[in-house]
DRENPA-3360 file (N, C-alpha, C; in nm, 2 decimals, always signed):
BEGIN
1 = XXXXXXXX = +0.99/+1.25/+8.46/+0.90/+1.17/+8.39/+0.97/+1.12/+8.26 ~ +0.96/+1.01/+8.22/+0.97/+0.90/+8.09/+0.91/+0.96/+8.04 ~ +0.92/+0.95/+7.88/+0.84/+0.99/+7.76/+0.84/+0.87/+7.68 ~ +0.75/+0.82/+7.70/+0.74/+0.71/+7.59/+0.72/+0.69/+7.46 ~ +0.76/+0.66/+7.37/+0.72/+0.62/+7.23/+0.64/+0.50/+7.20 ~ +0.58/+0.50/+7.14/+0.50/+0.39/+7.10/+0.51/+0.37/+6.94 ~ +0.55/+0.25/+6.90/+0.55/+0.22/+6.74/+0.40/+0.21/+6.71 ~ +0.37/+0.24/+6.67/+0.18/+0.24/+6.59/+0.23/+0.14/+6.50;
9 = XXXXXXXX = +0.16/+0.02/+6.50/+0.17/-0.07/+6.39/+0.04/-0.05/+6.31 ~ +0.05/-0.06/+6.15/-0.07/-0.08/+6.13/-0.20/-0.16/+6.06 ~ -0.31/-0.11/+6.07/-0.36/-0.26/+6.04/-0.39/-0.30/+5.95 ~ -0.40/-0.48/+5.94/-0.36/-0.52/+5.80/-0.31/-0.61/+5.80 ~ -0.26/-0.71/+5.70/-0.21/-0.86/+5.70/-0.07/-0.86/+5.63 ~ -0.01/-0.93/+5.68/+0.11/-0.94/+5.58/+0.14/-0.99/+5.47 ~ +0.17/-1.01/+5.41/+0.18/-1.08/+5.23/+0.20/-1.20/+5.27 ~ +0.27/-1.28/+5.39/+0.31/-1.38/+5.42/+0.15/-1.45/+5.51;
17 = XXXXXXXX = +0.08/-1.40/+5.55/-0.03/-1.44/+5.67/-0.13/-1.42/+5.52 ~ -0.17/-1.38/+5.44/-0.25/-1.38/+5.34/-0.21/-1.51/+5.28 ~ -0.09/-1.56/+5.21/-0.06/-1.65/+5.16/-0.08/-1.79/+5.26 ~ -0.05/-1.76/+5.36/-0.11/-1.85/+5.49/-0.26/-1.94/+5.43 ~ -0.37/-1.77/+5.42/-0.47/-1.84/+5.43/-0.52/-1.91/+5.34 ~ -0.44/-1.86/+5.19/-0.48/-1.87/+5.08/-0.47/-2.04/+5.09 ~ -0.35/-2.08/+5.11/-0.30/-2.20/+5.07/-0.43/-2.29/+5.18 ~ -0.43/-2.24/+5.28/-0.54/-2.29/+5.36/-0.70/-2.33/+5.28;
25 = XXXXXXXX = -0.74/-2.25/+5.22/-0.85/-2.24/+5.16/-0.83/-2.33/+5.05 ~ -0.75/-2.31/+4.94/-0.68/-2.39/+4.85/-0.72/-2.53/+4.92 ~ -0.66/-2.59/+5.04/-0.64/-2.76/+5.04/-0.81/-2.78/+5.14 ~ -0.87/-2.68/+5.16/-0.98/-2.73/+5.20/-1.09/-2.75/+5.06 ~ -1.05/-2.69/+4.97/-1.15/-2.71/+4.84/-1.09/-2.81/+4.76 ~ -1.00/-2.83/+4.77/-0.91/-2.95/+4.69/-1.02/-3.08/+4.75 ~ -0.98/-3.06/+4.89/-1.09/-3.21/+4.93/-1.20/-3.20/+4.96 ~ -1.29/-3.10/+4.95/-1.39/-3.08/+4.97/-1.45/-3.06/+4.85;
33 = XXXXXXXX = -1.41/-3.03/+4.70/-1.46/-2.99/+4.63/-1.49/-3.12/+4.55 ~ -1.40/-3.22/+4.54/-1.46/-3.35/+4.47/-1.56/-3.44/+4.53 ~ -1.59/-3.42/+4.68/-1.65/-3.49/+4.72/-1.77/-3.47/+4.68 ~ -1.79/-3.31/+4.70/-1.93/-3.20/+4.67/-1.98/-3.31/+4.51 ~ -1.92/-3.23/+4.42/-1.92/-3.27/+4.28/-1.95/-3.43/+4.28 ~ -1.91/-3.53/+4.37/-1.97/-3.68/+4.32/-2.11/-3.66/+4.37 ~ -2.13/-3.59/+4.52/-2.23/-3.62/+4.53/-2.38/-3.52/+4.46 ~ -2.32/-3.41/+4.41/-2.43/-3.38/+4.30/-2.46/-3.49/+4.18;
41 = XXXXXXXX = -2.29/-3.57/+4.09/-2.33/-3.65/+3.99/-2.44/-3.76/+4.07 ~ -2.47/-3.81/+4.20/-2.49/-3.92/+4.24/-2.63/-3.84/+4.27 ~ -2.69/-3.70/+4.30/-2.82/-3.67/+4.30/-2.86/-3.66/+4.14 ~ -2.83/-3.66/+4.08/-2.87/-3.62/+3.89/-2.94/-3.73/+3.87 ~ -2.82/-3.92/+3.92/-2.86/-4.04/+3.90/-3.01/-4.05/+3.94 ~ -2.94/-4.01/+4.05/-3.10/-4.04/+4.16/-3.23/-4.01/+4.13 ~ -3.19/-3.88/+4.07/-3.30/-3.76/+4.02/-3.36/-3.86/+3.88 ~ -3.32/-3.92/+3.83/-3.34/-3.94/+3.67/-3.40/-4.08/+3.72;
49 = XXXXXXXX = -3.35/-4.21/+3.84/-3.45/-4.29/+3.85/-3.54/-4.26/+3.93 ~ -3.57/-4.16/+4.00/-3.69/-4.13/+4.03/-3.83/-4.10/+3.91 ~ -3.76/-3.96/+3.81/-3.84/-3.98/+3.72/-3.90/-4.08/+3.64 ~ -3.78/-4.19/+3.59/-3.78/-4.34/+3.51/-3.90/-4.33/+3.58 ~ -3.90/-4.36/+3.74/-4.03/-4.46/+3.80/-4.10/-4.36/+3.78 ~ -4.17/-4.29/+3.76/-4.26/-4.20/+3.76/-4.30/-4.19/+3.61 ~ -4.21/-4.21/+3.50/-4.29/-4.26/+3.39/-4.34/-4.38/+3.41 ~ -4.27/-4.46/+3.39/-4.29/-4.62/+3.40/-4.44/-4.61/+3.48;
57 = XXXXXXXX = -4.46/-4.56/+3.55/-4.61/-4.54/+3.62/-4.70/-4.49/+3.53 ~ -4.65/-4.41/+3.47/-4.80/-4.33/+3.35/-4.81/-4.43/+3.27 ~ -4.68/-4.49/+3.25/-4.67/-4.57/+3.09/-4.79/-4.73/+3.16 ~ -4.75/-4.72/+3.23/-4.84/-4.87/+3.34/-5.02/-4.84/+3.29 ~ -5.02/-4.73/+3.36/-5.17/-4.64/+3.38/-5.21/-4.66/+3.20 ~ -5.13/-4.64/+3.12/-5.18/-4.60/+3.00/-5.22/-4.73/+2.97 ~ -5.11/-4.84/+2.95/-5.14/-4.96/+2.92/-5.27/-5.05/+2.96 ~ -5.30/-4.97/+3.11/-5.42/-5.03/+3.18/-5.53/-4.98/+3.09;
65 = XXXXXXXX = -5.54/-4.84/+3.06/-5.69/-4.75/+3.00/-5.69/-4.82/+2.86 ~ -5.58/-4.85/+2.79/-5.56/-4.85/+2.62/-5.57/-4.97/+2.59 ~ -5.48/-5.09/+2.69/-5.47/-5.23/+2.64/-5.30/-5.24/+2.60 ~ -5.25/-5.12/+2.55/-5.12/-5.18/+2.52/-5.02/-5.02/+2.51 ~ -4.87/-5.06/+2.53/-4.82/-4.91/+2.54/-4.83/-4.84/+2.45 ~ -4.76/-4.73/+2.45/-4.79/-4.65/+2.29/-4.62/-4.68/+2.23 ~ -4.67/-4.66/+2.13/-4.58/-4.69/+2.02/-4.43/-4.66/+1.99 ~ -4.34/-4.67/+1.99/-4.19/-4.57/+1.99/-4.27/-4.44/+1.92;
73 = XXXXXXXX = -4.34/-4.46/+1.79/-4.37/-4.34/+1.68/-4.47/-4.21/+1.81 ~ -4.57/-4.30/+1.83/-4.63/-4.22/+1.98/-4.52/-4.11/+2.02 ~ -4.45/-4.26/+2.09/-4.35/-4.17/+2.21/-4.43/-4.16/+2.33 ~ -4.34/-4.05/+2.40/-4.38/-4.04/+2.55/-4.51/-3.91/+2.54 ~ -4.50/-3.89/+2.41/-4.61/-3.74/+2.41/-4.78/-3.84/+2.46 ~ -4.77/-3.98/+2.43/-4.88/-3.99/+2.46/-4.95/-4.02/+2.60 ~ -4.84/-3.99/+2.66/-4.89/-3.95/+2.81/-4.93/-3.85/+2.83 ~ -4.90/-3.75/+2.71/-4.96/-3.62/+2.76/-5.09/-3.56/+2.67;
81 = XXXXXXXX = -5.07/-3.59/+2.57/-5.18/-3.58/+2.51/-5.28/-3.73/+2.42 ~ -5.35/-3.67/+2.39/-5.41/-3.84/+2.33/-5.41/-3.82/+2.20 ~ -5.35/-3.96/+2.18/-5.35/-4.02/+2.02/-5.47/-4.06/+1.94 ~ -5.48/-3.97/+1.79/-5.57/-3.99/+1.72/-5.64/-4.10/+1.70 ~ -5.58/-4.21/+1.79/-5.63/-4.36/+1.75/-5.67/-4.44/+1.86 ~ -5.66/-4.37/+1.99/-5.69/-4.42/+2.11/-5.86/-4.38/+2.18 ~ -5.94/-4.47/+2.15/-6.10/-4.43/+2.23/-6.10/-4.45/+2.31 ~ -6.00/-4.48/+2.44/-6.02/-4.53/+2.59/-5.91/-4.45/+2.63;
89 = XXXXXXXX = -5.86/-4.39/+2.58/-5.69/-4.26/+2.66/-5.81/-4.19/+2.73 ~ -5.73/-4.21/+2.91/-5.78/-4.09/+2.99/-5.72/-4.00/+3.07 ~ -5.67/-3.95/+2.99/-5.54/-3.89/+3.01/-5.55/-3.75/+3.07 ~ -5.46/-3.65/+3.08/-5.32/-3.64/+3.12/-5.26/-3.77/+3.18 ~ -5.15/-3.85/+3.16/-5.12/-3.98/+3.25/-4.99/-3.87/+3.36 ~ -4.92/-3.74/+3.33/-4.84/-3.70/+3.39/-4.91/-3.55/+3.40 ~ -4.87/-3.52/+3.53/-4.96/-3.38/+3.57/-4.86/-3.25/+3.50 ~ -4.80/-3.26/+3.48/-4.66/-3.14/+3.42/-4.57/-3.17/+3.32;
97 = XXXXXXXX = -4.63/-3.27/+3.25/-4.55/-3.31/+3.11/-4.43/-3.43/+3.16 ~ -4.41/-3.39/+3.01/-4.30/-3.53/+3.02/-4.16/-3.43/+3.03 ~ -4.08/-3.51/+3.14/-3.97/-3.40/+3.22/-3.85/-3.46/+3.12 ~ -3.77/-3.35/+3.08/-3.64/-3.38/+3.02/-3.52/-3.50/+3.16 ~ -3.42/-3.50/+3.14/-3.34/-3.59/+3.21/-3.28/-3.47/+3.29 ~ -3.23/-3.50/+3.39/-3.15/-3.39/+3.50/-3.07/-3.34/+3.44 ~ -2.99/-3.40/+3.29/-2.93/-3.35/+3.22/-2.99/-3.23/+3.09 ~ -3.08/-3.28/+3.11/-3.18/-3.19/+3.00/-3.21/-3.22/+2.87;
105 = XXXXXXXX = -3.21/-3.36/+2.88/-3.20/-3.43/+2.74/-3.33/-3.49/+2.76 ~ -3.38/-3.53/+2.63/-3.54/-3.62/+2.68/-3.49/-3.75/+2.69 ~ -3.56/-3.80/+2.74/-3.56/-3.96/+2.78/-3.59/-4.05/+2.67 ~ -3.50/-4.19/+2.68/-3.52/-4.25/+2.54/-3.63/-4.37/+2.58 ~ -3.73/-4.34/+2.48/-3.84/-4.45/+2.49/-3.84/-4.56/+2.37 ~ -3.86/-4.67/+2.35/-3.89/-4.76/+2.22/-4.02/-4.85/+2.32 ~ -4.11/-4.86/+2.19/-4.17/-5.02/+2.25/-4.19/-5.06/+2.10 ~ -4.19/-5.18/+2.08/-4.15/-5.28/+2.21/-4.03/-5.27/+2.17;
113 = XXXXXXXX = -3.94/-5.32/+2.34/-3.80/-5.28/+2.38/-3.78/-5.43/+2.29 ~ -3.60/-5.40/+2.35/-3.54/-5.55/+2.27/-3.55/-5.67/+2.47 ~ -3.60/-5.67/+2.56/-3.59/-5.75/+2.64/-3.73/-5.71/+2.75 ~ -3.80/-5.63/+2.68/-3.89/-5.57/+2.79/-3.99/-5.56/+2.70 ~ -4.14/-5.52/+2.75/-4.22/-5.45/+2.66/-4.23/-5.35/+2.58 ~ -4.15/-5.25/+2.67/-4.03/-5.11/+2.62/-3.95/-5.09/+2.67 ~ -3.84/-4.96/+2.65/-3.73/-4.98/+2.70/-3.78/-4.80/+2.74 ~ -3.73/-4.79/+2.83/-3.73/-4.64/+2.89/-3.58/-4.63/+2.94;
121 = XXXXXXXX = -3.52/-4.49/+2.90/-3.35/-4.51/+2.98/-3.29/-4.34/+2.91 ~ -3.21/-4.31/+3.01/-3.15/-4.15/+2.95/-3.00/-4.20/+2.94 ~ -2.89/-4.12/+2.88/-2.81/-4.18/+2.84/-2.70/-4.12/+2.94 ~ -2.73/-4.06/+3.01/-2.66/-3.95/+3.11/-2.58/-3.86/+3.04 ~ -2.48/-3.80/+3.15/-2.45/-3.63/+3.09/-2.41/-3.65/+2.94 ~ -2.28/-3.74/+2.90/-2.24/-3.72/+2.80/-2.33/-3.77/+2.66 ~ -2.48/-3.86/+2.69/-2.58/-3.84/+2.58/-2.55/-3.97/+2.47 ~ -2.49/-4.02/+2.54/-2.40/-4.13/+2.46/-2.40/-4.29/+2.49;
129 = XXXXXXXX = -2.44/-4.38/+2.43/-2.46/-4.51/+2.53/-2.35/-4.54/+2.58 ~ -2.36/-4.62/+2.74/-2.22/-4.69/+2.76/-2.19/-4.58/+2.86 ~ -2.06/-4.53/+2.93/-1.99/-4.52/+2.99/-2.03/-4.50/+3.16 ~ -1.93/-4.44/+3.21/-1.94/-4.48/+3.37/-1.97/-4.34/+3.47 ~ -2.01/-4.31/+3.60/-2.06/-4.25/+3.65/-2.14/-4.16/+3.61 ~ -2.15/-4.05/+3.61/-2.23/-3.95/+3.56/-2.26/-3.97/+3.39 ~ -2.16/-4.04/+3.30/-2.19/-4.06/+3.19/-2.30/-4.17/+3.18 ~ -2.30/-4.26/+3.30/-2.36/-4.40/+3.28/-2.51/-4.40/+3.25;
137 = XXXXXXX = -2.52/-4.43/+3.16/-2.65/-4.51/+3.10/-2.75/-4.53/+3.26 ~ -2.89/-4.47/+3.27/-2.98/-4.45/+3.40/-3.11/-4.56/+3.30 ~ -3.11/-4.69/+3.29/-3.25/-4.75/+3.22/-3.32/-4.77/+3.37 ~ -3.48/-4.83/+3.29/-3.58/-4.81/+3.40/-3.55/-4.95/+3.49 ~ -3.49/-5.06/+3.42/-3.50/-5.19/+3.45/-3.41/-5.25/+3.57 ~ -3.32/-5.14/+3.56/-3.15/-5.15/+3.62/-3.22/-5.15/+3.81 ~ -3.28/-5.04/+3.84/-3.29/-5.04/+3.95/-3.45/-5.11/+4.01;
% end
């Protein structure tokens, strides 16, 4: 009879088959990871003219009960609570308040606007008028 030996390998990856996968995982997040990221900045957009319209609706509502919008000085609080000067506010006009921007910034209101009756608009991430994709300027009129 043969006696055989058997090499026991053992188990485990090699430093070379690890580096394999690494780089693997590496070039799948490379292109997968920017696309992710636009399309969160492109739900934020989304998310913020949904709200717009959703003010722009209380601010309508108000205008209908009052006669006219409230004031920049007002602000948007007078959707939520009623102003010392209004005998026809029938309000709450928003069931859960007035919602910050997806960014978490409050929303910029003036009336009267310079081309509208007001201007309603968040400035996006960077808070700043003017720039482009996720920085870009979300007003109510645009869409």
């Amino acid at each position: 009879m043969k006696m055989r030996t058997h090499c026991r390998r053992h188990g485990g990856f090699t430093l070379l088959e690890l580096l394999v996968v690494l780089l693997i995982v590496a070039l799948l997040a490379g292109f997968v990871g920017p696309k992710l990221f636009d399309k969160v900045s492109r739900a934020k957009t989304q998310t913020a003219q949904g709200q717009l319209k959703l003010i722009a609706d209380a601010l309508d509502q108000y205008r209908l009960d009052t006669g006219r919008y409230p004031s920049t000085e007002q602000g948007l609080a007078a959707l939520v609570s009623k102003p010392a000067d209004q005998a026809t506010w029938r309000g709450p006009y928003l069931a859960k308040g007035v919602p910050n921007d997806p960014w978490d910034k409050p929303y910029t209101y003036q009336a009267p606007g310079t081309t509208h009756d007001y201007e309603l608009l968040t400035l996006g991430a960077d808070g700043k008028a003017g720039g482009s994709g996720e920085d870009a300027d979300v007003d109510f009129w645009q869409f």
